[in-house]
C-alpha positions in Angstrom: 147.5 143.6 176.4 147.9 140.4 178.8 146.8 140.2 182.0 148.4 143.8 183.2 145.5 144.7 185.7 146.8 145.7 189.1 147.1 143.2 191.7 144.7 144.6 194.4 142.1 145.1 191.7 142.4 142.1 190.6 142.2 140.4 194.0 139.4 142.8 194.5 137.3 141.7 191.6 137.4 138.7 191.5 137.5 137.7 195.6 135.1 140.7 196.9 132.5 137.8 197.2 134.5 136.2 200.1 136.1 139.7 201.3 132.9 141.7 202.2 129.2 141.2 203.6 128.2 143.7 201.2 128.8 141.3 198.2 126.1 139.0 199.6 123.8 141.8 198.3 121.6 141.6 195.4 123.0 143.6 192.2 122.5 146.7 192.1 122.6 146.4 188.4 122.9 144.3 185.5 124.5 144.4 182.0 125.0 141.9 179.4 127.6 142.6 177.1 127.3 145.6 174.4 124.8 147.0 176.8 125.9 150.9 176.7 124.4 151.7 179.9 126.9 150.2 181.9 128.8 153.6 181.2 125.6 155.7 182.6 125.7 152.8 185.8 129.8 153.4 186.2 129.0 157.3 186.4 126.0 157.4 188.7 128.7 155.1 191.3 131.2 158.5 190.7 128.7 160.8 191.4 126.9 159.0 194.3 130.9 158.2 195.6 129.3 154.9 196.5 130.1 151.0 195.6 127.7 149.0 193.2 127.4 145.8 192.7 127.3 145.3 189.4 126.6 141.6 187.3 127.8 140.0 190.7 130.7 142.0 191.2 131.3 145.0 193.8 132.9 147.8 191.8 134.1 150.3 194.0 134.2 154.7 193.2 138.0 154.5 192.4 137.7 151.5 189.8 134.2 153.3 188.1 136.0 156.8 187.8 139.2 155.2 186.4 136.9 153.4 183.6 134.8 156.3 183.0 137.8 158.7 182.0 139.4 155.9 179.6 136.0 155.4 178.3 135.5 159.4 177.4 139.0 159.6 175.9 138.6 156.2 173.5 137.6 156.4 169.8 134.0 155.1 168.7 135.7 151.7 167.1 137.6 150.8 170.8 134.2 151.8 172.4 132.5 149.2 170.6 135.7 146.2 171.0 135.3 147.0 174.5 131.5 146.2 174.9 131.5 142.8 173.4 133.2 141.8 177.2 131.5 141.1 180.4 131.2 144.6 182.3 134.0 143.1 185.0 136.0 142.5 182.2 135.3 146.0 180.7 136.5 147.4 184.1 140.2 145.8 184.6 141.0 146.5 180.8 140.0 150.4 181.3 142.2 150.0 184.6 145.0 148.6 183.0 145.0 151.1 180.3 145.4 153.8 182.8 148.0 151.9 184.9 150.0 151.5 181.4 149.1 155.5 180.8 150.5 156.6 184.5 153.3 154.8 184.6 154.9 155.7 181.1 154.0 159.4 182.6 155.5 158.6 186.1 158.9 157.5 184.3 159.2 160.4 182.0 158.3 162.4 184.6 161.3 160.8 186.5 163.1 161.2 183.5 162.8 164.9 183.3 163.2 165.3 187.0 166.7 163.3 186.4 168.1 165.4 184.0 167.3 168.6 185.4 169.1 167.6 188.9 172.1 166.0 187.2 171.0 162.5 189.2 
């Protein structure tokens, strides 16, 4: 899949350390990979609609939520191929999956829009 992840995600992840006070903070939470939980962790920052630092990186409510719905729509076997990575790691490929997923619906949906206006 490459290195797809947005931009301001990416800058986000991996510079929030030099960005923000709050990343001086101890973590809120931490998960090795193939530790499940980190699924239950991603929720309770959705639910709470509060950052986390998680393994040393602040995930924010947007970047959580994105990876939780990817998460509940992948097969067992992609489940599993995703744990094996660091939980930052985890996080941009669930965000670039939904950035792939969105835009192939924003440009049929331009597509459709195209036709029916004669543009």
């Amino acid at each position: 899949m490459g290195n797809r992840q947005p931009a301001a995600h990416r800058l986000h992840l991996r510079n929030s350390h030099t960005l923000l006070p709050e990343a001086a903070r101890p973590d809120d939470a931490n998960h090795p990979p193939g530790d499940a939980t980190l699924i239950d962790t991603l929720r309770r920052i959705v639910t709470a609609r509060q950052y986390a630092k998680i393994d040393g990186v602040l995930v924010d409510v947007w970047s959580a939520s994105v990876t939780v719905l990817i998460w509940d729509k992948l097969r067992e076997d992609k489940r599993q191929r995703l744990l094996t990575l660091p939980s930052h790691e985890l996080i941009l490929r669930c965000i670039a999956i939904y950035s792939h997923i969105t835009r192939d619906q924003t440009t049929k949906d331009r597509s459709r829009h195209d036709r029916g206006t004669g543009v």
